[in-house]
C-alpha positions as CSV (number, residue, x, y, z in Angstrom):
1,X,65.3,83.6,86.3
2,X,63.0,86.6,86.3
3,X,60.8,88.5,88.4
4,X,58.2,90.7,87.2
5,X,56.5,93.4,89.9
6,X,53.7,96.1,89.4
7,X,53.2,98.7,92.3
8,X,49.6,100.4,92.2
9,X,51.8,103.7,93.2
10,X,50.9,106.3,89.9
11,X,54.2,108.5,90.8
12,X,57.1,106.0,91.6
13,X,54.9,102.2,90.7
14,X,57.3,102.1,87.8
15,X,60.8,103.3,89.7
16,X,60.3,100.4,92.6
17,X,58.9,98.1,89.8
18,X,61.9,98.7,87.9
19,X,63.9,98.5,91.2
20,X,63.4,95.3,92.9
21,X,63.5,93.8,89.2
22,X,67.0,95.1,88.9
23,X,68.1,93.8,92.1
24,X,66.5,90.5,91.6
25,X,68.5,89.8,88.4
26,X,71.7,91.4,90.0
27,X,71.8,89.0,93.1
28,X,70.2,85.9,91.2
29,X,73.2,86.2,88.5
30,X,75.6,86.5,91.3
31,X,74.4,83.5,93.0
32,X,74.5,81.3,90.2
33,X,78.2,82.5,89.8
34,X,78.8,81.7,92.9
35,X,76.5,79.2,94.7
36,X,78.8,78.1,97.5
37,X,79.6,81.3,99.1
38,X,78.9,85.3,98.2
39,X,77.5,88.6,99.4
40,X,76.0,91.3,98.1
41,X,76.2,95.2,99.0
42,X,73.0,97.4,98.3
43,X,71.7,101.0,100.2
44,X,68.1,101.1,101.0
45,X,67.0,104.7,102.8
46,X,70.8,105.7,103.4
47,X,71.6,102.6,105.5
48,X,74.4,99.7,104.3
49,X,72.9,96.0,103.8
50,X,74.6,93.0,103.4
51,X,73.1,89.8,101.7
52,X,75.4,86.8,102.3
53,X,74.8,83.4,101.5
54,X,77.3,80.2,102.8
55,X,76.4,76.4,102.7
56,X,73.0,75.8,104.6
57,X,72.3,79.5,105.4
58,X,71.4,83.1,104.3
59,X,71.6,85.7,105.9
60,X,70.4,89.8,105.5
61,X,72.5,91.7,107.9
62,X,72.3,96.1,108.8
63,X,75.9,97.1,108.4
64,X,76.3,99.2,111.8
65,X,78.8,102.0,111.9
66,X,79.0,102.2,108.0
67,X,78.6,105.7,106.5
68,X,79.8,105.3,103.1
69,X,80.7,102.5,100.6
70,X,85.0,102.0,101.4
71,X,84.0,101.9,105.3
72,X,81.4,98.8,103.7
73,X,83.8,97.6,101.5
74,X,86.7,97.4,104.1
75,X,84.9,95.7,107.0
76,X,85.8,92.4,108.9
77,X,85.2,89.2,106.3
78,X,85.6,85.8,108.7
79,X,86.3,84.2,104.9
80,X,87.1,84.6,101.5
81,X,83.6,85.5,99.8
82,X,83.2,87.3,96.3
83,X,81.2,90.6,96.8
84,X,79.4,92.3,94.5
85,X,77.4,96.0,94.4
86,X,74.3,97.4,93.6
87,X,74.8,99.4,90.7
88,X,73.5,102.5,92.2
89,X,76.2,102.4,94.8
90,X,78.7,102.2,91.7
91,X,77.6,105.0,89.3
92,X,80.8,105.1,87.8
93,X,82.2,101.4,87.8
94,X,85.2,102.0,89.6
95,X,84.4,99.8,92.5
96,X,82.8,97.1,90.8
97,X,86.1,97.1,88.3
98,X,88.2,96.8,91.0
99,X,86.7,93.8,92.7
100,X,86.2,92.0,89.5
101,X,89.7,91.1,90.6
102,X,88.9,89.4,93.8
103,X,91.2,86.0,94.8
104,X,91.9,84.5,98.0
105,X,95.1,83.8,96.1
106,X,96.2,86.9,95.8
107,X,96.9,90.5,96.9
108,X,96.0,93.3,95.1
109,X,97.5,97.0,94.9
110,X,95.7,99.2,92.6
111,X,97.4,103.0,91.8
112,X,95.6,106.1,90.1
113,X,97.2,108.9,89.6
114,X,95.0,112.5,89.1
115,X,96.7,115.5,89.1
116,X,99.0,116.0,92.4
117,X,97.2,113.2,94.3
118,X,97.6,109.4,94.4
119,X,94.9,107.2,95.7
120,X,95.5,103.2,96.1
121,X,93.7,100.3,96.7
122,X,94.3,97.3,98.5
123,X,92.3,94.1,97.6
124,X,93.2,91.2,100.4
125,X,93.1,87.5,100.1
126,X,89.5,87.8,101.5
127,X,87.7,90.2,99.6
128,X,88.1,93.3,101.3
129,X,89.2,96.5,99.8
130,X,90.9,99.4,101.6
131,X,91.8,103.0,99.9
132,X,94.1,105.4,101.2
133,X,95.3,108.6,99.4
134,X,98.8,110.3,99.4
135,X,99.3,114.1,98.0
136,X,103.6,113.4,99.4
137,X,104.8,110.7,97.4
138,X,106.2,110.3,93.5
139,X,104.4,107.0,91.9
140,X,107.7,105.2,91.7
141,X,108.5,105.5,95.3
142,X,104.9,104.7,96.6
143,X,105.4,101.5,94.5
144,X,108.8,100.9,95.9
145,X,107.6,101.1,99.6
146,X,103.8,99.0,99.5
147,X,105.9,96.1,97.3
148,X,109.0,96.1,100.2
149,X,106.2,96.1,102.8
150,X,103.9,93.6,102.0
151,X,106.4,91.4,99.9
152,X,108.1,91.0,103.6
153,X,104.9,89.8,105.3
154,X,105.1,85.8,105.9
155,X,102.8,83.7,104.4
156,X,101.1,85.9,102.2
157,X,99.2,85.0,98.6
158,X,100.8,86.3,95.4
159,X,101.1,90.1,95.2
160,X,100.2,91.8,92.1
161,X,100.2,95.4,91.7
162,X,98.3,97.2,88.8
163,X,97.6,100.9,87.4
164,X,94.0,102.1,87.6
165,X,93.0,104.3,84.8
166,X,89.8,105.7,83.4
167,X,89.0,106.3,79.6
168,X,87.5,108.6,77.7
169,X,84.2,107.6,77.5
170,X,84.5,107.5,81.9
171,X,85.0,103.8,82.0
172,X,87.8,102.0,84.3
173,X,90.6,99.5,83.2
174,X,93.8,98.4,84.7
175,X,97.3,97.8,83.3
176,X,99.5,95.4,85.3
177,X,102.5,97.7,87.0
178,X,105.8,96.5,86.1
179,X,107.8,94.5,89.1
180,X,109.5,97.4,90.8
181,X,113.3,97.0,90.8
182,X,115.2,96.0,94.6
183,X,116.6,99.6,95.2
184,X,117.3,101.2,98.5
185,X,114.2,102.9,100.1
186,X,116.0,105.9,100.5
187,X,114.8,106.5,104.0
188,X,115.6,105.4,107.7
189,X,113.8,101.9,107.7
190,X,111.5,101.5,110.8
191,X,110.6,98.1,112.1
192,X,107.4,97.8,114.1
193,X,106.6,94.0,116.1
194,X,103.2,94.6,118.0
195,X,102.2,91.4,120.0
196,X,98.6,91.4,118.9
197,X,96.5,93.7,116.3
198,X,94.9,95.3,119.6
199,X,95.6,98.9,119.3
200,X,96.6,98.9,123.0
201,X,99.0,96.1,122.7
202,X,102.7,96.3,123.5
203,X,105.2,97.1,120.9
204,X,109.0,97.4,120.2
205,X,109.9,99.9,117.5
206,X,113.3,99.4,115.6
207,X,114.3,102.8,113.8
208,X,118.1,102.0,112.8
209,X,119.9,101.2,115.7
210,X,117.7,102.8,118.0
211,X,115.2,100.8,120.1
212,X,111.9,102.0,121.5
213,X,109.1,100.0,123.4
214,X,105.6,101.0,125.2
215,X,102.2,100.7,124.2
216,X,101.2,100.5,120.2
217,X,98.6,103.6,120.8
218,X,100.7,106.5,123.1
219,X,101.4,109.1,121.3
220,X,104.4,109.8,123.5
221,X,106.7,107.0,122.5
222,X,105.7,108.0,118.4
223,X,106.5,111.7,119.3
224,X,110.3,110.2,120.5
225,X,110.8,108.2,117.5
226,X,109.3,110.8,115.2
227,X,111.8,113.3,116.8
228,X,114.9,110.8,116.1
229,X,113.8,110.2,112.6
230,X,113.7,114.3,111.8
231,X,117.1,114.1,113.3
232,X,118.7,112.2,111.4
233,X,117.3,113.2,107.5
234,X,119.7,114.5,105.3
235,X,117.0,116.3,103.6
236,X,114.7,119.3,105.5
237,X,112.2,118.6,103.8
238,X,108.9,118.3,105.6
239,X,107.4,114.7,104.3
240,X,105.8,112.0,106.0
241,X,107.1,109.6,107.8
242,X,106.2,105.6,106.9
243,X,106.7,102.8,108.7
244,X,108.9,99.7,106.3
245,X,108.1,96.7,108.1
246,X,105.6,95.7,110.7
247,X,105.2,91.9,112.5
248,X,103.4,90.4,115.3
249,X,104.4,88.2,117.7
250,X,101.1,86.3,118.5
251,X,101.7,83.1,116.6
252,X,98.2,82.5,115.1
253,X,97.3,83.2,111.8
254,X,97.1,87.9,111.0
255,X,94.7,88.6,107.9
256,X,97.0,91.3,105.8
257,X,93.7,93.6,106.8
258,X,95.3,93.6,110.2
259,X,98.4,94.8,109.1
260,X,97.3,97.4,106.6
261,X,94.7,98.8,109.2
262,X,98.0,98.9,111.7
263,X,100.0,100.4,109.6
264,X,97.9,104.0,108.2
265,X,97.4,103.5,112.3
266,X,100.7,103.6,113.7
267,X,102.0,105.9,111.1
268,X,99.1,108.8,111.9
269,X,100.9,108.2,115.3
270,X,104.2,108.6,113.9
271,X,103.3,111.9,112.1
272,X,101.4,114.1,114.6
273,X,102.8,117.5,114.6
């Protein structure tokens, strides 16, 4: 399909022509791809929109609290639904590449590596993508601990971790990682069991054979545990401390957001200074 519009306006009548042309063929191509369920992420006068479609209803929703494109990307999806961008939110294709990837079979951890930093991205069984950057870590060892912490989460789709590179003519592709090999972690494993995803809810922290317990969001009880951890490296290194395994005992169904969002959580807990 194809619409054709003419604005009467002589400075920008062929820009918003050219516009709402563009976005008509963008979001009819994605619907026909996907006619049963989809949504689509465009900016119009630097405020987030979503345009979702589900069996018997459509919907054009203000994304509230959203001040960039990951905050968009990474908000709550009540079901798996493919997303796709407005180019001008993507100038460089990186996004869009990344969530031409998007399963509700599988979970996806994306790596790129540019100069001393590493930034990943985590695509969940429902479509949403979170980032998070590290500046501490070697690529091996960052791949060691995401693949022992989410391979231990129960019930999970398939995980699949891949390397995230851009050419030389600016475009992005990605390499499937190889399975990293069952080595120790290296480091003092620490256990987290929350009862809920509720920031405030109780928890009991397992850091070798030390126990702690108290709420999931006081400082106080991290500070302790930070302070036995410190304590017991070998090393004196000043890095980061990460969290190896994290449950809940509520027995309905978590979404893996839950637990990444949890985990970047409690471990900005665990390394206040």
């Amino acid at each position: 399909s194809y619409l054709h519009c003419w604005c009467p306006s002589d400075s920008y009548g062929k820009a918003i022509s050219y516009r709402l042309e563009k976005l008509y063929t963008e979001v009819s191509e994605h619907y026909h791809e996907n006619p049963l369920t989809g949504d689509y992420l465009l900016k119009i006068a630097d405020k987030f929109y979503q345009l979702q479609w589900q069996p018997g209803s459509c919907d054009f929703n203000y994304l509230a609290n959203t001040s960039n494109l990951t905050t968009a990307l990474a908000r709550i999806k009540p079901r798996f639904s493919v997303c796709k961008l407005d180019q001008n939110l993507d100038p460089t294709g990186l996004f869009s590449t990344l969530l031409t990837h998007q399963s509700d079979s599988q979970i996806i951890f994306f790596l790129h590596v540019q100069n001393q930093t590493i930034s990943i991205y985590l695509l969940d069984e429902l479509g949403g993508l979170f980032q998070q950057t590290y500046t501490d870590l070697t690529e091996s060892t960052l791949v060691n601990h995401f693949h022992h912490f989410l391979g231990a989460l129960k019930n999970r789709p398939r995980l699949r971790f891949f390397r995230l590179e851009q050419t030389r003519n600016n475009k992005w592709k990605t390499a499937v990682l190889p399975r990293p090999s069952q080595r120790n972690l290296g480091y003092l494993p620490v256990a987290i069991t929350m009862d809920s995803p509720k920031d405030s809810a109780n928890c009991t922290i397992e850091c070798g054979p030390k126990h702690f317990s108290g709420s999931a969001n006081d400082p106080a009880l991290f500070s302790q545990v930070s302070e036995l951890m410190l304590s017991l490296r070998q090393s004196k290194n000043d890095y980061p401390l990460y969290i190896t395994q994290l449950n809940f005992s509520q027995t309905t169904v978590i979404a893996t957001r839950d637990y990444i969002i949890q985990k970047q959580r409690l471990e900005n807990l665990l390394n206040i200074k």
